[in-house]
N, C-alpha and C positions, 0 to 999 in steps of 0.2 A: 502799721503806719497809718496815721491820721492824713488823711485827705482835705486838705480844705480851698471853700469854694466859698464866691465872693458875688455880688452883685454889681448892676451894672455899675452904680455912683462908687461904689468901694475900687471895683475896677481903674475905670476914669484916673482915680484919687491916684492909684498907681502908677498908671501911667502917662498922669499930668496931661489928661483932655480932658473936653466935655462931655457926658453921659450919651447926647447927641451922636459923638464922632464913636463911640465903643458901640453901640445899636448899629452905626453902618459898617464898621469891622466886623460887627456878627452877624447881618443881615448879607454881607459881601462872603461872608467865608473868610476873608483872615483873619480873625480869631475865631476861635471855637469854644461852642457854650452849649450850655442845653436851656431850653424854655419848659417853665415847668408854670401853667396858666398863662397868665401875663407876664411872670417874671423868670428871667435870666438867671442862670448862675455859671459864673467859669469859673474852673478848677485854677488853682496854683499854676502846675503843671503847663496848662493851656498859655497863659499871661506869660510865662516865662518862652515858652516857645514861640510866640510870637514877639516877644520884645525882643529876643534871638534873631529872627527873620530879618526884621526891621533895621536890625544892628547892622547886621550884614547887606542887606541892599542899601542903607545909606554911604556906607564904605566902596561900595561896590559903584556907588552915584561918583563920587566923591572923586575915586580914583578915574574912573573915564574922564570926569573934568578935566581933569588937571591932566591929561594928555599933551 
């Protein structure tokens, strides 16, 4: 199975921010990358487990509101 990994701006494009806001997801630890030189690469895998995360604490915002 092919693995594939993406850079920061390919990231971003994904998850509809800016390259800025994916550097302090990865420099924070919620998401997860590896730096190889200067440059970032995150796995598939990683992108989706945190857009997962994200999913669920927004629901999780969402439903306390509405208390």
């Amino acid at each position: 199975m092919e693995k594939k990994f993406y850079t920061k701006k390919e990231a971003a494009e994904i998850l509809g921010v800016c390259t800025k806001t994916v550097e302090r997801y990865l420099l924070s630890g919620n998401l997860k990358g590896a730096k190889f030189g200067k440059a970032w690469k995150i796995s598939d895998a990683d992108i989706q487990a945190f857009y997962e995360t994200v999913k669920k604490e927004t629901a999780k915002t969402l439903k306390e509101r509405n208390k």
